[in-house]
C-alpha positions in Angstrom: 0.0 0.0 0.0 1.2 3.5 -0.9 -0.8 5.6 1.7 0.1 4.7 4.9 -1.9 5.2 7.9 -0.5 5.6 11.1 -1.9 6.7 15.0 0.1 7.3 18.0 -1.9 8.5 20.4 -4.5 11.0 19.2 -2.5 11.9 16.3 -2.8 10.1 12.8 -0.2 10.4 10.2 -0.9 9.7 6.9 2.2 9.2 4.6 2.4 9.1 0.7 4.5 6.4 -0.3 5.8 6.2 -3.7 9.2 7.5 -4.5 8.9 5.5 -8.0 6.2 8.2 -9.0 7.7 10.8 -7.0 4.8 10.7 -4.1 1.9 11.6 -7.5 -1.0 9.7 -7.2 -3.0 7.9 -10.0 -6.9 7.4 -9.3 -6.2 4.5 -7.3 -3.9 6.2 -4.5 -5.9 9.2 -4.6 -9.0 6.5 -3.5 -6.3 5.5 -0.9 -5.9 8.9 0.5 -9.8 9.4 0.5 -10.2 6.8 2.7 -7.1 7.4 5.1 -9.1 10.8 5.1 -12.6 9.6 5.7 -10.9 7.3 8.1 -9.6 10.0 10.3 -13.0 11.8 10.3 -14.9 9.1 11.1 -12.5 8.4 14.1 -13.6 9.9 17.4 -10.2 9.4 19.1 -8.5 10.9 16.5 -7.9 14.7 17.3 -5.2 15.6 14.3 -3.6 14.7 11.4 -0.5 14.9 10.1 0.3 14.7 6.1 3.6 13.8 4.6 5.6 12.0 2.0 8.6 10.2 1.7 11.9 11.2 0.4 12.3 15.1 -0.8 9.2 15.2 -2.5 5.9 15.7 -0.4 3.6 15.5 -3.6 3.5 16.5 -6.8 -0.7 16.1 -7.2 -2.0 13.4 -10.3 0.2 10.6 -11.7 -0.3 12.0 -15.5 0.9 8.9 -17.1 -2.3 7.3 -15.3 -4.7 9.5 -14.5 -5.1 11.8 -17.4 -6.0 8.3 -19.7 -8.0 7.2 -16.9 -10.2 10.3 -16.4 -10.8 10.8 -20.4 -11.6 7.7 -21.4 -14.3 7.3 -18.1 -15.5 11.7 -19.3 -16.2 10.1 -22.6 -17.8 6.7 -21.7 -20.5 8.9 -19.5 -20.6 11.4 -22.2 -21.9 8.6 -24.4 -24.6 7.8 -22.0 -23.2 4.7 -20.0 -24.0 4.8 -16.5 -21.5 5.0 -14.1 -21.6 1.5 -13.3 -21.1 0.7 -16.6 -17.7 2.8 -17.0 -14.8 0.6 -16.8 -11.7 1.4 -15.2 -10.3 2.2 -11.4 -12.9 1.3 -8.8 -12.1 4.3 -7.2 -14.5 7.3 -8.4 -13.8 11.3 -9.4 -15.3 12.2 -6.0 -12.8 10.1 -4.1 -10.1 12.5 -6.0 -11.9 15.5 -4.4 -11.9 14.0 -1.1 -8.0 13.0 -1.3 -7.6 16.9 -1.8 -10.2 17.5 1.6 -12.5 19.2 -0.8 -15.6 19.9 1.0 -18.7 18.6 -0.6 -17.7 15.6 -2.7 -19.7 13.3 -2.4 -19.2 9.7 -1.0 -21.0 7.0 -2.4 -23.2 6.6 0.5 -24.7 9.5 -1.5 -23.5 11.9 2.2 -21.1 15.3 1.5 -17.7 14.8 2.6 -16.3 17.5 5.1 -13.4 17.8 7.6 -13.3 19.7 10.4 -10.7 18.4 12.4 -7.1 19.9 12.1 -5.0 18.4 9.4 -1.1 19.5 9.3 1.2 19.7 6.8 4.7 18.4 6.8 6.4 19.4 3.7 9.2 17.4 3.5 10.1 18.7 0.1 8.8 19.7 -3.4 5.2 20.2 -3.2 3.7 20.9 -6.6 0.6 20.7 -8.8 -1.8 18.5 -7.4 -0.1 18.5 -4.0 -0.2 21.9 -3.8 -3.8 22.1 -4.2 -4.1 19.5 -1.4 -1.5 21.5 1.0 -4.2 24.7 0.6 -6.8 22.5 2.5 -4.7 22.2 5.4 -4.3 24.2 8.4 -0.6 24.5 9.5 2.3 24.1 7.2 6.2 23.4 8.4 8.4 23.3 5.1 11.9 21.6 4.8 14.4 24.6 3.7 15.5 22.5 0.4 11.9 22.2 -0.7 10.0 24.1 -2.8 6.2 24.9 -4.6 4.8 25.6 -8.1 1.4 25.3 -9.8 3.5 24.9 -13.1 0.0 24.2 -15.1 -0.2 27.2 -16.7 3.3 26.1 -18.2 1.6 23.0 -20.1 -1.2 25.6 -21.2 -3.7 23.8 -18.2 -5.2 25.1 -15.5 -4.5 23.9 -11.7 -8.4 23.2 -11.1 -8.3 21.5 -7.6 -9.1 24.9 -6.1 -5.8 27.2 -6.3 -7.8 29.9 -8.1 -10.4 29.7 -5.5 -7.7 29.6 -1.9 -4.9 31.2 -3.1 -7.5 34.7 -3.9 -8.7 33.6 -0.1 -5.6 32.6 2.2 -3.3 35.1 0.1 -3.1 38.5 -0.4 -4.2 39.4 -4.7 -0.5 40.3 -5.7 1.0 37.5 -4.2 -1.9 35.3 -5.5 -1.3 35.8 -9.0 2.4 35.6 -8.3 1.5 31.8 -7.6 -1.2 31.4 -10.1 0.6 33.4 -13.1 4.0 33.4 -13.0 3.6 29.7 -12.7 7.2 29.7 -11.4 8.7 27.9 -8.5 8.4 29.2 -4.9 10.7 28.9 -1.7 10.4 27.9 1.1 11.2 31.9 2.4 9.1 33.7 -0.2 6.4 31.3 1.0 7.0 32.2 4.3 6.8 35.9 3.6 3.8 35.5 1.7 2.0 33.7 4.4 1.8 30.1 2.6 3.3 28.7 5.2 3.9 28.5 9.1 7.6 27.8 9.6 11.0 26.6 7.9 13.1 23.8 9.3 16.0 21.4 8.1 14.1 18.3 6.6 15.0 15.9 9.2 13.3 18.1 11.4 10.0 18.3 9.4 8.5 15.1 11.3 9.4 16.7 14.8 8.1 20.3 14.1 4.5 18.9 12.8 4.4 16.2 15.9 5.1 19.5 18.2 1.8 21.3 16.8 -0.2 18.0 16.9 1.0 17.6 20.3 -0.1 21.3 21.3 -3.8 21.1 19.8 -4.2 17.4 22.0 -3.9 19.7 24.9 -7.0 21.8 23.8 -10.5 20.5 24.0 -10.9 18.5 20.2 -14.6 19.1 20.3 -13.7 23.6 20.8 -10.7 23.1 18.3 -13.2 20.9 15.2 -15.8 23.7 16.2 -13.2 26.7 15.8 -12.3 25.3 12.6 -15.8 24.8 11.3 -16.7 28.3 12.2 -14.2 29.8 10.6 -14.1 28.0 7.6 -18.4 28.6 7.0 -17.0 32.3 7.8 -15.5 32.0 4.5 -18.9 31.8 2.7 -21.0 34.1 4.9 -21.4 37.7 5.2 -20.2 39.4 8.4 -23.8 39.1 10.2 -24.9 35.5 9.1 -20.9 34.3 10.5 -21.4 36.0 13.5 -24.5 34.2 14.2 -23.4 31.0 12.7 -20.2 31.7 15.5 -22.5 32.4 18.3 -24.3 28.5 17.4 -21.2 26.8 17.9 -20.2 28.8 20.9 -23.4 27.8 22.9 -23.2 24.0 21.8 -19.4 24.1 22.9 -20.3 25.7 26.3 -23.0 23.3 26.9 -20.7 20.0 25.9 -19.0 17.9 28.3 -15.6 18.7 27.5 -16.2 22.2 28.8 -17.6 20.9 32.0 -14.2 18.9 31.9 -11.7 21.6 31.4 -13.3 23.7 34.1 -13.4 21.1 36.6 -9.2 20.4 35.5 -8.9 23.7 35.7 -10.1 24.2 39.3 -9.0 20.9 40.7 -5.0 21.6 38.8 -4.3 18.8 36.8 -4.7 18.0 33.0 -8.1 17.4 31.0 -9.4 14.4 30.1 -11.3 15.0 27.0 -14.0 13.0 25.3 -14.5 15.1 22.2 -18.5 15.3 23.5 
């Protein structure tokens, strides 16, 4: 298996594991991933994940050898009116793509919307590129290795990085440094990344692991269900005008007062010792 899945503790690390493709996926890992990620949601001791690759590449998004044949011959077997039961090919679906990349709202084939809310980290352990930087945008802390670097080098091959960098980079970037990413199409390091707010912090590569462990260590000390709710909030925020979010906030701030693990951490806090949460 090329997605490994791995929990210590209340953390789960999720490693991409093919050097031979350096760490791209074809529609078959990408179902992989989609299940290492529904996996994590589904799991209620699971507080955080952590996403890496092997080697000095973290990922470089679709196997093109693979997927681009894959996804055209299945567009134009449903264009011709098969069924998509009837389309031959991976087992693995276009929605399980969008899920491998934490896009909220693809849909699972119990028919349900897929969504995260629980932290996901990213530990760039080198170059991080097309496909995998369209994943990296869905996260929600970055530590880089100082050798690695990013691109969306589509616009290069005259294609256009559609996994959502149009969408997050207008939304977690500033516009100039936005378009720097999306039209220069040219590689970015790991300190102009840093400066432009891509990312949280620059280590030496053996030191990725350590760094992303430290912050999934940090956030198990916080209440999981407060930190998922935090992260909804502010990630519906993102779709809402300033009224309806501030409502929307107020929602999860009464349901998070009223939970148990807020009766928990008030009690640790009196009595001096650490919480024991239970994520209800």
């Amino acid at each position: 298996m090329a997605i490994h899945y791995e929990k210590s503790g209340h953390v789960v690390t999720i490693t991409i594991d093919r050097p031979e493709a350096r760490n791209s996926l074809d529609l078959e890992h990408f179902g992989q991933l989609a299940d290492a990620w529904v996996r994590y949601r589904d799991d209620d001791d699971a507080f955080v994940a952590i996403l890496t690759g092997v080697g000095d590449v973290y990922c470089v998004g679709a196997d093109l050898k693979k997927f681009i044949t894959i996804v055209t011959e299945q567009a134009d077997q449903l264009a011709a009116g098969k069924s998509k039961e009837q389309v031959e090919g991976s087992q693995y679906t276009m929605a399980h793509s969008l899920i491998a990349v934490l896009r909220d709202g693809a849909m699972l084939p119990d028919g349900s919307e897929f969504a995260l809310y629980k932290p996901v980290i990213a530990a760039i352990n080198g170059i991080c590129a097309a496909g995998g930087m369209e994943m990296m945008w869905n996260t929600d802390l970055r530590v880089v290795s100082e050798d690695a670097w990013f691109q969306l080098a589509e616009p290069r091959r005259g294609l256009f990085p559609g996994g959502g960098s149009t969408v997050h980079s207008a939304r977690q970037l500033s516009w100039c440094n936005a378009m720097e990413v999306l039209l220069l199409a040219d590689r970015i390091t790991p300190e102009r990344a840093l400066q432009m707010g891509l990312v949280n912090a620059i280590v030496p590569r053996d030191q990725v692991m350590a760094k992303a462990r430290e912050w999934a260590d940090t956030i198990c000390l916080n209440g999981p269900l407060a930190v998922r709710a935090c992260k909804q909030s502010a990630k519906q925020s993102t779709f809402l005008d300033l009224k309806a979010a501030l409502v929307n906030e107020m929602s999860f701030s009464s349901s998070v007062f009223m939970s148990e693990d807020a009766k928990e951490g008030i009690a640790a806090f009196k009595e001096k010792r650490a919480p024991n949460w239970k994520g209800r």
